[in-house]
C-alpha positions as CSV (number, residue, x, y, z in Angstrom):
1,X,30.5,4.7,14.9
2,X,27.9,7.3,15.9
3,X,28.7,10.8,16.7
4,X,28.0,9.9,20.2
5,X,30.0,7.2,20.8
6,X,33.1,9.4,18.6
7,X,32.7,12.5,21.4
8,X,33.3,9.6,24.4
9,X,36.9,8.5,22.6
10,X,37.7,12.0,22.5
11,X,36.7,13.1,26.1
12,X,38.5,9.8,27.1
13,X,42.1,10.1,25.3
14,X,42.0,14.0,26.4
15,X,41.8,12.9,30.2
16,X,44.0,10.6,29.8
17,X,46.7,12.5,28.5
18,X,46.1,15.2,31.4
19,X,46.3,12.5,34.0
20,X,49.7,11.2,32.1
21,X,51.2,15.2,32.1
22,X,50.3,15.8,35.8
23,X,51.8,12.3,37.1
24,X,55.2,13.0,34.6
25,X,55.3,16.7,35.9
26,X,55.1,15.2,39.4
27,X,57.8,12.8,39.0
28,X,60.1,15.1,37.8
29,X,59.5,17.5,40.7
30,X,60.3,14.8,42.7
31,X,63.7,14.0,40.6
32,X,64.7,17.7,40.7
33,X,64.2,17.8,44.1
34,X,66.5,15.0,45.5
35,X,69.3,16.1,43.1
36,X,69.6,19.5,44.7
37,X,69.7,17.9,48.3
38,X,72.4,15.4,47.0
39,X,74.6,17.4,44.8
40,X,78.2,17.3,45.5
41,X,79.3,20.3,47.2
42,X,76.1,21.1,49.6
43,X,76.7,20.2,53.2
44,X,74.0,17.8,54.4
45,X,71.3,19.7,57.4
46,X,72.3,18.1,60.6
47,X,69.4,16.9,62.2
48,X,67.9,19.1,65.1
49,X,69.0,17.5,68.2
50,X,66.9,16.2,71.2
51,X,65.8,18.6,73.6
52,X,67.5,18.3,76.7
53,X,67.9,19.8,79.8
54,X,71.9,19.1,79.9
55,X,72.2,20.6,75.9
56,X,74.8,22.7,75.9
57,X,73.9,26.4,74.8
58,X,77.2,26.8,73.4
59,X,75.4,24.3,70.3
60,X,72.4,26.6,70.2
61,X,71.7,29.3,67.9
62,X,71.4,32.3,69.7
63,X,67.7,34.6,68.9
64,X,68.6,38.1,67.7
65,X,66.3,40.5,69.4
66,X,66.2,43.5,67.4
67,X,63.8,45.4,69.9
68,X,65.5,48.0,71.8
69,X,65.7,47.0,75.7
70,X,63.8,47.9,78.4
71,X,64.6,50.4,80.6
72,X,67.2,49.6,83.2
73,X,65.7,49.3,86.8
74,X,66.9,46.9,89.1
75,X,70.5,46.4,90.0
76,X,70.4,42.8,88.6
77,X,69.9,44.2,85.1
78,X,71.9,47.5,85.3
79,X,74.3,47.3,88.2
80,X,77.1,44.5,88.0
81,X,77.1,42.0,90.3
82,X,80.9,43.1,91.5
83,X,80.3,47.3,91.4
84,X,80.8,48.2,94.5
85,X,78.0,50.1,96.3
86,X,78.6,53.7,98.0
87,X,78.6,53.5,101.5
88,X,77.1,56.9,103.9
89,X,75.1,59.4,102.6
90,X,75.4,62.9,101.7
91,X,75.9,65.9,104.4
92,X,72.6,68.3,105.2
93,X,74.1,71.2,104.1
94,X,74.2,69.1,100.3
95,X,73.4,72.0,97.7
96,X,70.7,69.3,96.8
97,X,69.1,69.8,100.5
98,X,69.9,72.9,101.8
99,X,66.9,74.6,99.8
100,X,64.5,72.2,100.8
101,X,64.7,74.5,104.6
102,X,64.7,71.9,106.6
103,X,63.9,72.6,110.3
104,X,66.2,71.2,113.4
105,X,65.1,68.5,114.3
106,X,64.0,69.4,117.9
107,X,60.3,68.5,118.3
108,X,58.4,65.4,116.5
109,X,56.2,68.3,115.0
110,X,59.6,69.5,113.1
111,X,60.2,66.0,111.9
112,X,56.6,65.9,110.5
113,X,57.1,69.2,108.7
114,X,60.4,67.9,107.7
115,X,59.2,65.2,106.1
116,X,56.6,66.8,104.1
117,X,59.2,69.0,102.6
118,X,61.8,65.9,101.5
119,X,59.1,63.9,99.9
120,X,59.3,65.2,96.5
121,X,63.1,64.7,96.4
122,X,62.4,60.9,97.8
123,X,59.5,60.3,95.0
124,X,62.0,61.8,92.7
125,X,65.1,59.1,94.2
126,X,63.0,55.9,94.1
127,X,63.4,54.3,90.9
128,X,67.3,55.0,91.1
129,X,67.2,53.5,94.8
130,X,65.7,50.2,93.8
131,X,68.1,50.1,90.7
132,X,71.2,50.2,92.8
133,X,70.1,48.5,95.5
134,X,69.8,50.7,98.5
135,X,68.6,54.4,99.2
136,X,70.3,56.9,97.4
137,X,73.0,59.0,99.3
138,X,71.1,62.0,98.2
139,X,67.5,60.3,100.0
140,X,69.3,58.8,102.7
141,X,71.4,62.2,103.6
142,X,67.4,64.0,103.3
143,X,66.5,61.5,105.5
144,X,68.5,61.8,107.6
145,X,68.6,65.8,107.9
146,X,65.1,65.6,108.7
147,X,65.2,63.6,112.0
148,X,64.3,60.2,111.3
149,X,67.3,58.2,111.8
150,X,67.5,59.7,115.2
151,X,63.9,60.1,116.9
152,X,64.0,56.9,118.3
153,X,66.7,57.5,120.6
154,X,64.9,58.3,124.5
155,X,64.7,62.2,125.5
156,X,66.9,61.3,127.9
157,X,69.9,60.4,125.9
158,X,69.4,63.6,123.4
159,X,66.7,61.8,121.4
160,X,63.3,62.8,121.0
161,X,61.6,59.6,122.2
162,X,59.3,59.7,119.2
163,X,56.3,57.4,120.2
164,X,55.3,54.5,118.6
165,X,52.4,56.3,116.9
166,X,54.3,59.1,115.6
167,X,56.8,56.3,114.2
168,X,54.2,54.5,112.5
169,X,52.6,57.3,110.8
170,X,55.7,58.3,109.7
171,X,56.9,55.2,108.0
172,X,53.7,54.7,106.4
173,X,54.3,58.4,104.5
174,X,57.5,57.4,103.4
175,X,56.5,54.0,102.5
176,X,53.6,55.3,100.6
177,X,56.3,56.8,98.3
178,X,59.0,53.8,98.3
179,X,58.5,51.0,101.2
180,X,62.1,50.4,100.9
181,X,63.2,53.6,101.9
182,X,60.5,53.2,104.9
183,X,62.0,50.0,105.9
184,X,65.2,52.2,106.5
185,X,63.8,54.7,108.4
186,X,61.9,52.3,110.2
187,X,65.1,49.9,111.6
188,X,67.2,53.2,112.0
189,X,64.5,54.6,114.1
190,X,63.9,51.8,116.1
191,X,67.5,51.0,116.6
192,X,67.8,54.1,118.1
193,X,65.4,53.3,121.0
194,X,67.3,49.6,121.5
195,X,70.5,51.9,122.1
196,X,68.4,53.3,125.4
197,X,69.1,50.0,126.8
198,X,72.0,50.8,127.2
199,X,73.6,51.8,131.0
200,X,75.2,55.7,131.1
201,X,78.1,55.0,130.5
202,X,78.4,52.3,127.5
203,X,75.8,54.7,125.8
204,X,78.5,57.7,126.6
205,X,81.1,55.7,125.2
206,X,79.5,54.7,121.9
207,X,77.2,57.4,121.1
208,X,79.0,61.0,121.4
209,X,76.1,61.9,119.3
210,X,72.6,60.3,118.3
211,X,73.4,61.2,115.3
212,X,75.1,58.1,114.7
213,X,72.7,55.4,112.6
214,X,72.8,51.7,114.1
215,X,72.4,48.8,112.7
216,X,70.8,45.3,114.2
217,X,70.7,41.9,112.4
218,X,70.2,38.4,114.4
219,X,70.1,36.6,111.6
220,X,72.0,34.1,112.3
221,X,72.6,34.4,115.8
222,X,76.5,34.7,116.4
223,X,78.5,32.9,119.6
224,X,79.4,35.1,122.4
225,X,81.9,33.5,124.9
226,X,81.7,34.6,128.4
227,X,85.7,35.5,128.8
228,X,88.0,37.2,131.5
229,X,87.6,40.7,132.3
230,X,83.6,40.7,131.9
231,X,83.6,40.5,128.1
232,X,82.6,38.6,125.7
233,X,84.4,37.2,122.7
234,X,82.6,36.8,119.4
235,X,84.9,34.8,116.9
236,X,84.7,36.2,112.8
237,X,81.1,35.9,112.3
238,X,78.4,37.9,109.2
239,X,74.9,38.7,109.9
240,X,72.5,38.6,107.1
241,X,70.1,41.5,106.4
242,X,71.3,44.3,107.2
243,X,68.7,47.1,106.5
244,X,69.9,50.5,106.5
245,X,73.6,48.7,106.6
246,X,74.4,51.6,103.9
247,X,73.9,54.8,106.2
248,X,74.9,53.2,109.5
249,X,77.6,54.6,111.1
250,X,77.3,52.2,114.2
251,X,76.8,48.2,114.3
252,X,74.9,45.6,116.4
253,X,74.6,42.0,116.2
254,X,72.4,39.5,117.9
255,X,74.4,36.4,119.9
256,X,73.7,33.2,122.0
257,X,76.1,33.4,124.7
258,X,78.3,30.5,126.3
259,X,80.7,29.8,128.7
260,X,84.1,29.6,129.1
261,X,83.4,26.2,129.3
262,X,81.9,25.6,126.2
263,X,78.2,25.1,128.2
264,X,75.1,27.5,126.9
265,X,74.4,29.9,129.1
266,X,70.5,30.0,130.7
267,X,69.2,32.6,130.9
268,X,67.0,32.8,134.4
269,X,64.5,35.3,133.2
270,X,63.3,33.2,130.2
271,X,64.5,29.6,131.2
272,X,65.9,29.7,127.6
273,X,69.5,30.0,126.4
274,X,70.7,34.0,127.0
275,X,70.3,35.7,123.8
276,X,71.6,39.5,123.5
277,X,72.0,42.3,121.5
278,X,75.5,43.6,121.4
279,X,76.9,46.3,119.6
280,X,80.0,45.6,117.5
281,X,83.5,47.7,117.2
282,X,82.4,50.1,113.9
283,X,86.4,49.7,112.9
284,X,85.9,46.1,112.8
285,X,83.1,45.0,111.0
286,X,82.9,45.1,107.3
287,X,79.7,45.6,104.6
288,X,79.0,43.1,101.6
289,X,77.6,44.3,98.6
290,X,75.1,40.9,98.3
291,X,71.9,42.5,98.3
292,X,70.4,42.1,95.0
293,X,66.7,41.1,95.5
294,X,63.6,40.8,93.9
295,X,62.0,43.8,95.7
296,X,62.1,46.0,99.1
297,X,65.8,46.5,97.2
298,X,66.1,50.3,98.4
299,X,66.4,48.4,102.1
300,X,69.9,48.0,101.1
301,X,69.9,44.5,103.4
302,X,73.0,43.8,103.3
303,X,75.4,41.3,105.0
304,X,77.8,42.3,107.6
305,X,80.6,40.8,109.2
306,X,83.2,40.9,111.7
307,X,87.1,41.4,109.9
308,X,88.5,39.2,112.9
309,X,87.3,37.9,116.1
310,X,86.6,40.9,119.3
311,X,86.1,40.8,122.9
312,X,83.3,43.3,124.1
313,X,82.7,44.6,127.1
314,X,79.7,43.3,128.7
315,X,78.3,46.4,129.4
316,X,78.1,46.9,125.6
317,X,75.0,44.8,125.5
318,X,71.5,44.1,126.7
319,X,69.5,40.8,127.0
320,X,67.5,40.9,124.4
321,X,65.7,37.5,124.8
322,X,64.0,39.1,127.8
323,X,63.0,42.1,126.6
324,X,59.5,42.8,125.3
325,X,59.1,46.3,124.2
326,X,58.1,46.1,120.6
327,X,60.3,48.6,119.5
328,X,59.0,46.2,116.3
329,X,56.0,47.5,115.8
330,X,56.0,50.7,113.7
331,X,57.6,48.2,110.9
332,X,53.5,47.7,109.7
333,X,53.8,51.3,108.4
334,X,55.9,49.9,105.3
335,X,52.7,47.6,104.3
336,X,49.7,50.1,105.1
337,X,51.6,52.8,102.9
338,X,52.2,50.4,100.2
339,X,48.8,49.7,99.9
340,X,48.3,53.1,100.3
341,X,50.6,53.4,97.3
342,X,48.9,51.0,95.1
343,X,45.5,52.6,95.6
344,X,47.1,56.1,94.7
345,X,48.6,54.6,91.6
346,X,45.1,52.8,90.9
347,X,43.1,56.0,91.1
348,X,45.7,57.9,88.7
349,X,45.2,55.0,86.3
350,X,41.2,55.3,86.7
351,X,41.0,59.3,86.5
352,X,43.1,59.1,83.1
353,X,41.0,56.2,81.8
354,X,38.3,58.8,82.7
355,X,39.6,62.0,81.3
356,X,40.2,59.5,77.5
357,X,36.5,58.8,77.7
358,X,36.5,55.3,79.0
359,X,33.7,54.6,81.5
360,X,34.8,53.4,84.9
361,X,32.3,50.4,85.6
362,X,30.4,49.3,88.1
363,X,32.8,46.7,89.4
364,X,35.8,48.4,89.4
365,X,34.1,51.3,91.7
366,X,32.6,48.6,94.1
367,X,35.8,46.3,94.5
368,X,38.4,49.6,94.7
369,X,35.7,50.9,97.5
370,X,36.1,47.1,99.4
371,X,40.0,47.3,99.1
372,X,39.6,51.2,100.6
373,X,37.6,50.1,103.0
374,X,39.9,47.0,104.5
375,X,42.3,49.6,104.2
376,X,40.5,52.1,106.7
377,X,39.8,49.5,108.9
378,X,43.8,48.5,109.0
379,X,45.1,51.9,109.5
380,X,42.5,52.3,112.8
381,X,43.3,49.2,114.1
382,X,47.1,49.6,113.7
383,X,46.4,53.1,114.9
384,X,44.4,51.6,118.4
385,X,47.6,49.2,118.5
386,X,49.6,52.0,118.7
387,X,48.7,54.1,121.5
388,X,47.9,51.2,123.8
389,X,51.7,50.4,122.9
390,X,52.5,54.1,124.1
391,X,50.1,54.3,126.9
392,X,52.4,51.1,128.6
393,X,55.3,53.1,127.7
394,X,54.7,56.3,129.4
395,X,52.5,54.1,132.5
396,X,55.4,51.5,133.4
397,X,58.9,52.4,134.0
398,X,60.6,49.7,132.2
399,X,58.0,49.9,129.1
400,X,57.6,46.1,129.1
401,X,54.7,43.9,128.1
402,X,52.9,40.6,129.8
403,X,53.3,37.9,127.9
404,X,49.6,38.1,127.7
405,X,50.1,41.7,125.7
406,X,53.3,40.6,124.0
407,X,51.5,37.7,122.4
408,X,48.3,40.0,121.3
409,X,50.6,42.4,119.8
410,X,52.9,39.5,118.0
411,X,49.4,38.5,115.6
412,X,49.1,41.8,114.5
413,X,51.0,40.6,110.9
414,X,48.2,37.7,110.4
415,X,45.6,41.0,109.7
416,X,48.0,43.0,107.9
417,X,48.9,39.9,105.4
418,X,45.1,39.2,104.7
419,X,44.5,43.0,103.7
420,X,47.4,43.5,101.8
421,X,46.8,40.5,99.9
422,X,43.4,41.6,99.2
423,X,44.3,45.3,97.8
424,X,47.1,43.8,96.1
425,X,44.4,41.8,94.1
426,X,42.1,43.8,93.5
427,X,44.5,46.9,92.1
428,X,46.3,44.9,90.2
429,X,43.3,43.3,88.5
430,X,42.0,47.1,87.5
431,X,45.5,48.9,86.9
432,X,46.2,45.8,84.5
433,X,48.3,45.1,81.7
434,X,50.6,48.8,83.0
435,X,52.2,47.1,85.8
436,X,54.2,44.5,83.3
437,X,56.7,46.8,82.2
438,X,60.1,46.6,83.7
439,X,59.7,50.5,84.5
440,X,56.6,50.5,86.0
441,X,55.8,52.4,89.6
442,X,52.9,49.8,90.3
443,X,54.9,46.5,89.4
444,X,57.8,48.2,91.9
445,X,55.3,48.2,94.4
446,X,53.9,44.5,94.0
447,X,57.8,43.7,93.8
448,X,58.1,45.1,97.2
449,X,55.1,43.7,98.9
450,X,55.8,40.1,98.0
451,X,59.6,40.4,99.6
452,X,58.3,42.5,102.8
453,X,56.0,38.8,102.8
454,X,58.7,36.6,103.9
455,X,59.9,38.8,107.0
456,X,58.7,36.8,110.2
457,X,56.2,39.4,111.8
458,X,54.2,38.7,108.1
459,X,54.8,34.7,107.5
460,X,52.3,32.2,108.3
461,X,54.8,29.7,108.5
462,X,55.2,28.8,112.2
463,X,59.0,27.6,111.4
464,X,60.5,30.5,112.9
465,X,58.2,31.5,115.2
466,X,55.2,30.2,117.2
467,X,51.9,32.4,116.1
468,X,49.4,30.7,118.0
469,X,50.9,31.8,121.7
470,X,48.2,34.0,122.2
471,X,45.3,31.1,121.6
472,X,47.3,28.8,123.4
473,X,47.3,31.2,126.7
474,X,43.7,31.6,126.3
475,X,43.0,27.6,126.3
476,X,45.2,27.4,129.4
477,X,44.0,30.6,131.2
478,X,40.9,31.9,131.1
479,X,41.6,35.1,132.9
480,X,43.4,35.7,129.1
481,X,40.5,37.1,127.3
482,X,39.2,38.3,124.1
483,X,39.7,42.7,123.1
484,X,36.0,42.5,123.5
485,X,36.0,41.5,127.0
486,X,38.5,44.3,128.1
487,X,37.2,47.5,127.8
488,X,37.4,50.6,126.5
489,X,39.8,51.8,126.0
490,X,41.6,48.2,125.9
491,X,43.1,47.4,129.2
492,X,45.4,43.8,128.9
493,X,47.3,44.3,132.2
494,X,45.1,42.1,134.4
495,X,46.1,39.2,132.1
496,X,50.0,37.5,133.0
């Protein structure tokens, strides 16, 4: 055999044993292995079971999160769902509020100044308001100390008669710091100029004071029974959203009315079933703590509900299917200032970006200045809105609109929607990732927008209400015409 052919054997036997070691060292892993599983003694792994939706989570292994929580701020993750919730506020002469020297509240001007001077303290409340669920005794008792629950009520019942300008500026402040607590001062306010419905007498007997905040919720409408003595009866009913429900000190509810008879009652004015506004017995009527939402939570919406069925005098209520003052419309101060609000927070976020050495670009500059600017344009508008609204106030004696005016003024949510939805975007896409937290001013803010959405003057939805009235009165008359055709300033009146 040749050296050659001798080196071949070699190389072959010595692979062959290596291929012979690796398969045995194999096989006996492989052995090893399956005696462990099987050994007496070790409980066999179940097998993990089928993900369903009806899997008990009693037979799931709960995830340890080691992390520390976030900080608490809503009610749904701090406050129990059956802790009660402090009804009233605290007094003006609060040691919290007296050196704030606030003014009396005799001129709007005092209001103003007023204001100015509780704002820190209502920054300061917010985060604790929208924890618990409605505005802090110590914000609403500032609040109230200041004016604003009771500006709304006419000069001639001890009120100011704060115009609706003056009311929307005002709520657009507050709202710039926490639309919840604007929403309060907002439905307080206007109460207070529903209670001027009133005749001398019912207002005498129910208002000793206009210091007295009122609550109004028609949702749902209640049954008022036409019965003996020129009263109605309205049987145990609740009323949902309640805003301001926690500082009230006086209650009204909205009602169909029927009667005795069991028949709806039609109204001759509208042609429509009589729908009114009637204020409640206060020692009767009872707060639920149910108002746990996703935002607009300083509102404090709550329910409210009658304790036992109450007849009411007549004269303790005013037809408020006929009535077309839009003691509404100040509400569109809670959206302009929380897009004012979001573009604050926006700018903060931008100058300290700045101030770190991070370059502001082009885009964020050009798209913060087209949200500034549909802002501008909002705020005039709403602004042009208002004082036509007070100009028919202080021209006509009863303060109503045509149904040519009432329908004009009724789309003025379709504009406010598309520009809120617009900054909303566009600040949120360059505060970024800072909203997410659980504690964060900005994701508050985006909380409270989406919520103040669903209200009815903001839905698109025509399932509550018909938003095309003011199209359809132009197809049928053509004396119904355009802003443009109108004037200057705007002049509607000619139009039925």
């Amino acid at each position: 055999m040749t050296i050659e052919g001798a080196l071949a054997l070699l190389l072959v036997l010595v692979v062959s044993m290596l291929v012979i070691m690796v398969g045995g060292g194999i096989v006996l892993a492989l052995v090893a292995l399956r005696w462990r599983r099987n050994r007496p003694g070790r409980p066999a792994r179940p097998k993990p079971a089928a993900h369903s939706p009806a899997a008990s989570s009693a037979t799931m292994v709960p995830r340890v999160n080691t992390a520390p929580p976030p900080p608490a701020t809503t009610a749904a993750a701090a406050r129990s769902e059956v802790e009660a919730v402090e009804h009233g506020d605290v007094d003006a002469d609060d040691p919290r509020i007296v050196p704030l020297g606030l003014e009396p509240a005799t001129s709007t001007e005092a209001v103003f100044r007023n204001l100015e001077k509780i704002k820190p303290l209502l920054h300061a409340e917010a985060a604790e308001s929208d924890r618990i669920g409605r505005t802090t005794p110590l914000a609403g008792g500032a609040l109230r100390a200041a004016g604003l629950f009771r500006w709304g009520f006419p000069k001639e019942r001890g009120g100011l008669g704060a115009s609706y300008a003056d009311r929307l500026e005002a709520v657009t402040r507050v709202a710039r710091i926490d639309a919840g607590m604007a929403w309060v001062t907002m439905w307080l306010g206007a109460h207070g100029d529903i209670a001027g419905r009133l005749d001398d007498a019912a207002f005498a007997e129910i208002y000793p004071s206009v210091d007295l905040p009122t609550v109004f919720s028609a949702t749902p409408l209640a049954k008022a029974v036409e019965v003996a003595g020129d009263k109605y009866r309205i049987e145990e009913s609740r009323w949902r959203l309640g805003s301001g429900g926690y500082h009230a000190d006086r209650w009204m509810a909205g009602a169909k009315v029927w009667d005795a008879a069991g028949d709806p009652v039609i109204d001759e004015a509208t042609g429509e079933q009589k729908f009114i506004g009637v204020w409640l017995p206060a020692d009767k009527v009872r707060q639920a703590d149910d108002w746990n939402p996703m935002g607009v939570r300083s509102s404090g919406s709550a329910s409210y509900f009658l304790a036992e069925p109450v007849e009411i005098p007549r004269s303790w209520s005013f037809n408020a299917g006929a009535d077309s003052r839009p003691y509404f419309f100040p509400f569109m101060g809670v959206l302009v200032g929380a897009a004012q609000h979001l573009i604050d927070l926006t700018f903060d976020a931008l100058r300290a970006k700045s101030r770190a050495g991070t370059v502001v670009g082009s885009y964020d500059r050009t798209a913060l200045t087209g949200a500034l600017a549909s802002l501008d344009m909002l705020v005039l508008g709403l602004r042009g809105y208002a004082q036509y609204l007070d100009r028919v106030r202080e021209e006509r004696e009863s303060g109503e609109l045509t149904r040519a005016e009432e329908a004009w003024v009724h789309t003025v949510g379709m504009p406010v929607r598309e520009s809120l939805i617009k900054i909303r975007d566009v600040t949120a896409d360059i505060y970024g990732t800072g909203y997410v937290s659980a504690g964060s001013e900005f994701g508050r803010v985006l909380r409270d927008i989406q919520v103040a959405f669903a209200h009815g003057w903001l839905k698109l939805s025509d399932t509550g209400a018909d938003h095309g009235a003011r199209v359809a009165q132009m197809l049928e008359n053509p004396e119904v015409v355009p802003i443009w055709d109108t004037g200057w300033p705007v002049e509607l009146t000619s139009a039925p």
